[in-house]
C-alpha positions in Angstrom: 15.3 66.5 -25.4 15.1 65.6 -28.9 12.5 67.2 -31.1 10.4 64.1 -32.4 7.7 64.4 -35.1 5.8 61.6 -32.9 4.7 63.9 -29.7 1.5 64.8 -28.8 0.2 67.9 -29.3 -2.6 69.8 -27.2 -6.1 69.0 -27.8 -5.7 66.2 -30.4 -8.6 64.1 -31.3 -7.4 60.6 -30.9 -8.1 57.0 -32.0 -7.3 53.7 -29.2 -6.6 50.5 -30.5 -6.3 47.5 -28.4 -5.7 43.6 -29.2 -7.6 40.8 -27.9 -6.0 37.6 -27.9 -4.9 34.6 -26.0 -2.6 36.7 -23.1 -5.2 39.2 -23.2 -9.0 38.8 -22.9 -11.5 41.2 -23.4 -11.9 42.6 -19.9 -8.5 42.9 -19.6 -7.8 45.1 -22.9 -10.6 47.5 -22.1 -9.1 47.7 -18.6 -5.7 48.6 -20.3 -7.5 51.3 -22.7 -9.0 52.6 -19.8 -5.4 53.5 -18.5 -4.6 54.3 -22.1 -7.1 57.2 -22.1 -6.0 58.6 -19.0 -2.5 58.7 -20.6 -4.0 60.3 -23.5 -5.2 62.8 -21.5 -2.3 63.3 -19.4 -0.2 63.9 -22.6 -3.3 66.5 -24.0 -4.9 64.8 -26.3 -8.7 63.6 -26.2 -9.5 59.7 -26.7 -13.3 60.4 -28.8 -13.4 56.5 -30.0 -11.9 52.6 -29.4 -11.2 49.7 -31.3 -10.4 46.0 -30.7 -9.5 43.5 -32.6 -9.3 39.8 -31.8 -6.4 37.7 -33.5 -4.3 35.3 -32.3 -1.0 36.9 -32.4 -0.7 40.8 -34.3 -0.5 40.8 -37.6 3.3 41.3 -38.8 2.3 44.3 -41.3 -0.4 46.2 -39.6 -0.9 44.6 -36.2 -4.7 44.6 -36.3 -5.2 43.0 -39.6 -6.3 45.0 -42.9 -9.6 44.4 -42.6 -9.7 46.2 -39.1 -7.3 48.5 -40.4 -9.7 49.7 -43.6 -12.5 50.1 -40.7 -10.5 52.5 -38.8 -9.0 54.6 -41.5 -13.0 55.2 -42.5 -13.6 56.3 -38.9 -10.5 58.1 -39.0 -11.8 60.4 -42.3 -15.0 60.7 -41.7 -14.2 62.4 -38.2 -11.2 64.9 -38.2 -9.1 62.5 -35.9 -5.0 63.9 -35.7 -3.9 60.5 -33.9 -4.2 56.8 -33.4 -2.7 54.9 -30.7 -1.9 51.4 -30.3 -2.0 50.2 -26.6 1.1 47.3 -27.4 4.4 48.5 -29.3 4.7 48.5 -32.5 7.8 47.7 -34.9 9.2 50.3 -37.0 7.3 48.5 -40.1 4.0 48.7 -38.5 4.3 52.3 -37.6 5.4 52.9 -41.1 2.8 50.5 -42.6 -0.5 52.2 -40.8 0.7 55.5 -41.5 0.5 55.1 -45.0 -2.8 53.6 -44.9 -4.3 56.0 -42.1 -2.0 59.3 -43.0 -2.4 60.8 -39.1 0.4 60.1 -36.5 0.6 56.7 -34.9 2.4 56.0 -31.7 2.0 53.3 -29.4 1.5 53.1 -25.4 5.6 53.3 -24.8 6.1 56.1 -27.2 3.1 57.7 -25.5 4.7 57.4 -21.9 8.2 58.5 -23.1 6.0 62.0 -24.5 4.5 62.4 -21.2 8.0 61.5 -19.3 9.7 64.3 -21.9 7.1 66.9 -20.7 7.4 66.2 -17.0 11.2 66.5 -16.6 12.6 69.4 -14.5 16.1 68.3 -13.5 19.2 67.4 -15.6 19.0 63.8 -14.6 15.4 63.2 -15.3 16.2 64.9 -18.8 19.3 62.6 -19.7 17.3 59.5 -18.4 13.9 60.8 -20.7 16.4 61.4 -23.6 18.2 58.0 -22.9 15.2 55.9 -23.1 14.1 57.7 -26.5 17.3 57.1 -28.4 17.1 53.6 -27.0 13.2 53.1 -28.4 13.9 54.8 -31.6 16.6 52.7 -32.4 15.2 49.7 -33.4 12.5 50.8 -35.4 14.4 53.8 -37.2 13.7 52.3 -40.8 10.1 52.6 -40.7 10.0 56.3 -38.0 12.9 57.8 -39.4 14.0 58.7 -43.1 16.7 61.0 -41.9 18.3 62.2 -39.1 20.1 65.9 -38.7 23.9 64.9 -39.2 25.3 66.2 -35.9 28.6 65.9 -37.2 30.1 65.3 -40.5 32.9 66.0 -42.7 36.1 63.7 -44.5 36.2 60.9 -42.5 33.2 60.6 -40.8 31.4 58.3 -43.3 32.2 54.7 -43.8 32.6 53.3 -46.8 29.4 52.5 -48.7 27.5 53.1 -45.6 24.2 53.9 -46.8 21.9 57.0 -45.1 19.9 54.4 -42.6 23.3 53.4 -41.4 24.7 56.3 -40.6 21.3 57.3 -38.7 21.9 54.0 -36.6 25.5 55.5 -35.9 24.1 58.4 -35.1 22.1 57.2 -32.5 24.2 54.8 -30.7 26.8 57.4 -30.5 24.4 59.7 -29.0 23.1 56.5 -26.2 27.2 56.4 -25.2 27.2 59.8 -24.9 24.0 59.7 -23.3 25.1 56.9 -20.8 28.2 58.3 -19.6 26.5 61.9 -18.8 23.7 60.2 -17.2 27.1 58.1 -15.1 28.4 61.4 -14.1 25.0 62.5 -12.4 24.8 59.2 -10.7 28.1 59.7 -8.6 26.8 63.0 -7.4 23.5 61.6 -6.6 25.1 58.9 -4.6 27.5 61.2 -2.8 24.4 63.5 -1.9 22.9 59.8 -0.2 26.4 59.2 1.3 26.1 62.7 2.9 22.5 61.7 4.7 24.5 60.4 7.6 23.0 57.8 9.3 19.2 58.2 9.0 16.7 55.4 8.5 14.6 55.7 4.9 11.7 55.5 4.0 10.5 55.8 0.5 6.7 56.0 -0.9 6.4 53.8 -3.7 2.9 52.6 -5.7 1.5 52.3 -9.0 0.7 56.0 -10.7 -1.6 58.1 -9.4 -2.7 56.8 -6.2 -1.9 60.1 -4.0 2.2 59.5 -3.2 2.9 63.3 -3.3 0.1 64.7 -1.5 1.1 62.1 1.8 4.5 63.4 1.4 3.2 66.7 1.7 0.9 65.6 4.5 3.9 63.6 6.4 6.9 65.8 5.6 4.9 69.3 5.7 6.4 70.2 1.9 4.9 71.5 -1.1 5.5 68.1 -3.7 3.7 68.8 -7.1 1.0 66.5 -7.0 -1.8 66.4 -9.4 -4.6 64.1 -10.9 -2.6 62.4 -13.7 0.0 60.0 -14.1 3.5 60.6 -13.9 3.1 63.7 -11.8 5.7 62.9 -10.1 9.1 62.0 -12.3 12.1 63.0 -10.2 12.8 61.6 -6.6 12.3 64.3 -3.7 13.8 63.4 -0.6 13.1 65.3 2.5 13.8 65.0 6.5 10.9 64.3 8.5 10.9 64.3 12.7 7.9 62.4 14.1 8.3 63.2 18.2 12.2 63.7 18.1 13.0 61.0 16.2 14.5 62.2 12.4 13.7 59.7 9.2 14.4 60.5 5.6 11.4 60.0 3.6 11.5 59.9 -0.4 8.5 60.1 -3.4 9.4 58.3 -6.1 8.3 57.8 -9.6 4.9 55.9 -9.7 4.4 52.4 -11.7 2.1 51.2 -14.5 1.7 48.5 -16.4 3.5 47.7 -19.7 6.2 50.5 -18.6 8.6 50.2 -21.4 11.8 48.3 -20.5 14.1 50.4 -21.6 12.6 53.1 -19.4 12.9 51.1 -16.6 16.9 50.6 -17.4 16.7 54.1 -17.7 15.3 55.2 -14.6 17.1 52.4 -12.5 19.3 55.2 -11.3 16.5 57.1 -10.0 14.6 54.0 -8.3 17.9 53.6 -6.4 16.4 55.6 -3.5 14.0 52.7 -3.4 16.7 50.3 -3.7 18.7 51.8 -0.8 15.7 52.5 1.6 15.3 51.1 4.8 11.4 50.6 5.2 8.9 51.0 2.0 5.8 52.7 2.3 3.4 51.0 -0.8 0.5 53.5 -1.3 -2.7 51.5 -2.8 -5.5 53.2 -4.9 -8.2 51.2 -2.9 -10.6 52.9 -4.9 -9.6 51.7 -8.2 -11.7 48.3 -9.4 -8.1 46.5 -10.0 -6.3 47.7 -7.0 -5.3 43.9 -6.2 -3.9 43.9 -10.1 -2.0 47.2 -9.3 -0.7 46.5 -6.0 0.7 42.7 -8.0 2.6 45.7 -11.0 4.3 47.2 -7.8 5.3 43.9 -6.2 6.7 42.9 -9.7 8.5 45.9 -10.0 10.0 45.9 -6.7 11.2 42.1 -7.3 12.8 43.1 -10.2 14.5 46.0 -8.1 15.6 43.4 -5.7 13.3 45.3 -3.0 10.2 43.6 -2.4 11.5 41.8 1.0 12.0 45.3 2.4 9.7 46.3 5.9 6.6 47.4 4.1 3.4 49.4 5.0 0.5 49.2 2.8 -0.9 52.5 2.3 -4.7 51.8 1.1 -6.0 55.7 0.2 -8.4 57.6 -0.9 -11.1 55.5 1.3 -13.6 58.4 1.0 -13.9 57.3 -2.8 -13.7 54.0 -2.0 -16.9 54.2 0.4 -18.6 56.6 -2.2 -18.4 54.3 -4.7 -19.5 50.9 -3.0 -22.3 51.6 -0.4 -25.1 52.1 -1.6 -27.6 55.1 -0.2 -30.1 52.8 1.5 -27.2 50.8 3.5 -27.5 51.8 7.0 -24.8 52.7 8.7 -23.9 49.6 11.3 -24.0 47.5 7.8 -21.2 50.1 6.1 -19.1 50.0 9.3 -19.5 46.0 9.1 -18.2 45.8 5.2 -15.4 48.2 6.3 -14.0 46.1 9.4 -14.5 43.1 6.7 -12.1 44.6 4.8 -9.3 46.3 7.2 -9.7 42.4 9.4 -9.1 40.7 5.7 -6.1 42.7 4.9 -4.6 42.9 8.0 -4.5 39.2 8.0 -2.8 39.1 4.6 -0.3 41.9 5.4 0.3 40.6 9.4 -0.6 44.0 10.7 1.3 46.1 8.3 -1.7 48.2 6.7 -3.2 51.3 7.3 -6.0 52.6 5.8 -6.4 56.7 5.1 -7.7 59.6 2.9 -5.2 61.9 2.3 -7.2 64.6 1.0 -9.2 64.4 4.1 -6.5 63.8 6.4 -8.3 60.8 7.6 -6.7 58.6 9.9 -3.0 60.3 9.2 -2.3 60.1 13.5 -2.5 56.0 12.9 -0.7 56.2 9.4 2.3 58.3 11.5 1.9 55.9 14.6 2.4 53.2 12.2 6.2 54.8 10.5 7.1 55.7 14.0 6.7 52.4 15.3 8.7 50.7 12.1 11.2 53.8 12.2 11.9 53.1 16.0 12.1 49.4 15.8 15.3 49.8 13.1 17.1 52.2 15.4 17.1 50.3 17.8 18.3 47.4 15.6 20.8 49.4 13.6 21.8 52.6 15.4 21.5 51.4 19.1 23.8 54.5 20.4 21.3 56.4 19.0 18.3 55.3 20.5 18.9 56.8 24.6 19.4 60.4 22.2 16.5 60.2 20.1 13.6 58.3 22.7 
């Protein structure tokens, strides 16, 4: 992973900024800094204050304007703060521009994510794909991050003529994205000779924005010990395990949860990784039904999966953590026919919408997981029988 002057470090005081203008109102961007917060703290640091700033469109030199800009580095003097981030991406010039002006670091919401991606890979593809999508952000805004790179390789030769230091950075870098790209090639053909090896199982993979409790129902479904925590991107590298609901075997897969704004090149970069999504047979789209935009995040994963060429798959909607959910809308005094009313309101309204295909659980409280494995068992059988008929007498 390379060793970037931008990451995060523990317990940093930081500084959000967010932009208001015609794409996004005001709601929306202290929606987004909500998220960014969470990030924040997810990478270590502490968010203590936030800033908007309506324009039209960001300012070319400092994105929020130099007015705005003055306001924050006073803030950012006053009160000991080690980092500002932006919640859109910045150029190269910006960065370089508001450092001057603010002297603390300042990253934006991509760089952020790719610091919390670099600190939760464990395996060598997650690594390559990390470092890949960091070379690949750099790149373009290398005048204003980077003065200087450490030449990894020198010598007679190596240096064009009249090619000045900036240049040879810019080498530097797209030699090391080859490099990068062909490794991360290599690691694809094994991981697609380890699917190839599955034999002829049905899939099913969990997919949903970040944080909405993927892991701990593959650990409920598949009886495992996933990593699953309270923070986004727990989960970076796709685990695949076999699952066998009343004799019948299905391969179920966790993969790497969604967000907003995900930078693009990440996406490219973890295309390899999202192939299990790709290549499943049934999806299993876990919801956040606690979370006030749930509709908005549930619309992120549907984008994604169009993009991924996936979203006409057999789907299940997954709406957890209910016991939140119900904690957080009835109110004390509500008796309890009235709560069970709002509640069959809500399953009868998105059963409609998803023609049956919705279940609704807590994981942590292992609340209604018999009709959540009913649910796979009856999607699981139904391909079988479609795909594998020969199988079918041997496994029912």
């Amino acid at each position: 992973m390379i060793d970037k002057t931008q990451a995060v470090a523990q317990d940093e005081r930081a500084v959000l900024i967010g932009l208001i203008h015609k794409e996004q109102s005001e709601p929306q961007v202290q929606e987004y800094l909500d998220e960014l917060a969470f990030l924040a703290e997810t990478a270590g640091a502490t968010a203590v204050k936030r800033f908007t700033q309506r324009l039209p469109h960001p300012d070319r030199a400092t994105f929020i304007g130099k007015g705005k800009l003055e306001e924050v580095r006073q803030y950012v003097a006053g009160k000991d703060i080690q980092l500002v981030i932006f919640d859109d991406e910045l150029t190269g010039s910006q960065i370089s521009n508001i450092q001057k002006e603010l002297k603390v670091k300042v990253i934006d919401r991509s760089d952020l994510i790719l610091d919390i991606f670099a600190r939760r890979a464990r395996t060598a593809q997650a690594k390559v794909q990390v470092e890949l999508a960091q070379y690949q952000y750099i790149l373009p805004r290398l005048r204003g991050m980077w003065t200087h790179l450490e030449r990894q390789k020198g010598g007679i030769g190596m240096r064009g003529p009249g090619e000045t230091e900036i240049e040879t950075d810019r080498r530097i870098v797209k030699d090391k994205i080859a490099l990068l790209r062909k490794r991360l090639a290599e690691i694809d053909k094994q991981s697609l000779t380890q699917r190839k090896e599955r034999g002829e199982y049905i899939r099913v993979a969990l997919v949903g924005y970040t944080n909405v409790g993927k892991s701990t129902i593959m650990n409920l479904l598949s009886k495992s010990d996933v990593f699953a925590e309270n923070k986004l991107f727990a989960t970076l590298d796709t685990t695949t395990r076999k699952v066998v609901f009343e004799q019948t075997p299905f391969l179920l897969s966790d993969t790497v949860g969604f967000i907003r704004k995900l930078p693009h090149h990440l996406v490219e970069s973890f295309k390899s990784t999202l192939d299990e999504v790709r290549e499943s047979d049934i999806l299993m789209h876990v919801v956040d039904i606690s979370h006030p935009k749930y509709e908005d995040q549930i619309e992120v994963v549907n984008r994604t999966l169009t993009e991924l060429k996936s979203l006409d798959k057999p789907t299940i909607l997954i709406f957890n953590k209910m016991d939140l959910y119900e904690t957080q809308t009835f109110d004390e005094w509500l008796t309890e026919d009235v709560k069970t009313d709002m509640l069959n309101q809500l399953k009868e309204s998105w059963q409609h919408r998803t023609h049956g295909n919705c279940v609704f659980i807590s994981a942590t409280e292992r609340r209604n997981i018999e009709e959540l494995r009913k649910t796979i068992m009856e999607k699981v059988v139904e391909l079988y029988r479609e795909r594998f008929p020969y199988k079918t007498e041997f496994f029912f």
